[in-house]
C-alpha positions as CSV (number, residue, x, y, z in Angstrom):
1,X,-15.3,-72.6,87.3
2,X,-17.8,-73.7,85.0
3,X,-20.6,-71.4,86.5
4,X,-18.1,-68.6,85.8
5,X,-18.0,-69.5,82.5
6,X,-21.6,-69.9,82.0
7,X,-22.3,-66.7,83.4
8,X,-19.5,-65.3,81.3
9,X,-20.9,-66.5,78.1
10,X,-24.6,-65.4,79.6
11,X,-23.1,-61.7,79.9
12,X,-21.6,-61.3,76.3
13,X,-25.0,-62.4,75.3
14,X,-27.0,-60.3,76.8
15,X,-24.2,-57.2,76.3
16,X,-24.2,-58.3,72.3
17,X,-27.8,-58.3,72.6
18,X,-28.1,-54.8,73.8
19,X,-25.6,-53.5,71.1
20,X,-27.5,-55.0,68.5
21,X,-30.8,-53.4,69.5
22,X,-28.8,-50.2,69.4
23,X,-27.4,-50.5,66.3
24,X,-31.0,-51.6,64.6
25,X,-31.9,-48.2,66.3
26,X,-29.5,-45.8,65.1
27,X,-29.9,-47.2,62.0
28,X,-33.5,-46.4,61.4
29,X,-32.8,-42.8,63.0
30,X,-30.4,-43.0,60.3
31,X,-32.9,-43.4,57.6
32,X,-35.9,-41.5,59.2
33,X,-33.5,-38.6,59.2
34,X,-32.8,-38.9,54.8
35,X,-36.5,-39.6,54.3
36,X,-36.7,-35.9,56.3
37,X,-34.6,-34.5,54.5
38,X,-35.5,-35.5,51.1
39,X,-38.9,-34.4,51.7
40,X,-37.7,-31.1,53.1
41,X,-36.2,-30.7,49.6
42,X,-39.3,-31.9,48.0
43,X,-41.7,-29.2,49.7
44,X,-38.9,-26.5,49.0
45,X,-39.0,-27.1,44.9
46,X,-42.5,-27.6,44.9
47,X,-42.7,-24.0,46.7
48,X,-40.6,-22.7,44.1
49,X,-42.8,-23.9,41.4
50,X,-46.3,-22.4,43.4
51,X,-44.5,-19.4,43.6
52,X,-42.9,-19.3,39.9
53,X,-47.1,-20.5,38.3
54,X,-48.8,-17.7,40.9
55,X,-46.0,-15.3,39.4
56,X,-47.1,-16.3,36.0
57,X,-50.5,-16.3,36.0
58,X,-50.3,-12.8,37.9
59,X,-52.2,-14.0,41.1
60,X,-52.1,-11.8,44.0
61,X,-50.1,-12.1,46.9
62,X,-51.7,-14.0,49.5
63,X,-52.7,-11.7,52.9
64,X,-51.1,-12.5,55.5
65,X,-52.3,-14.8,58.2
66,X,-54.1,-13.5,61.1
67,X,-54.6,-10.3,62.9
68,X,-53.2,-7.2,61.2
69,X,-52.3,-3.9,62.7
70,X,-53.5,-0.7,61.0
């Protein structure tokens, strides 16, 4: 009986163990994932802006990128 118990208790450890590295986990994909979006937001304004300065300073369009067909 008590080697049941021992193992029992070794089990929930290691089980608890494993959930807690899990949670830790999902909680950083958590954050990762509003860092990604924030700075997805911050490149979207700041394209605004470019866009609204190059509008106002009357700078061409830019070409576009690579080969063109005539």
């Amino acid at each position: 009986m008590a080697t049941s118990d021992i193992g029992l208790k070794r089990i929930e450890k290691e089980y608890q163990s494993v959930r807690d590295g899990q949670d830790d986990i999902l909680d950083r994909i958590d954050t990762y994932e509003a860092a990604l979006l924030g700075l997805t937001q911050a490149v979207a304004e700041l394209n605004e802006k470019v866009d609204r300065l190059m509008a106002h300073l009357d700078v061409p369009p830019k070409l576009p990128a690579g080969f063109v067909r005539e």
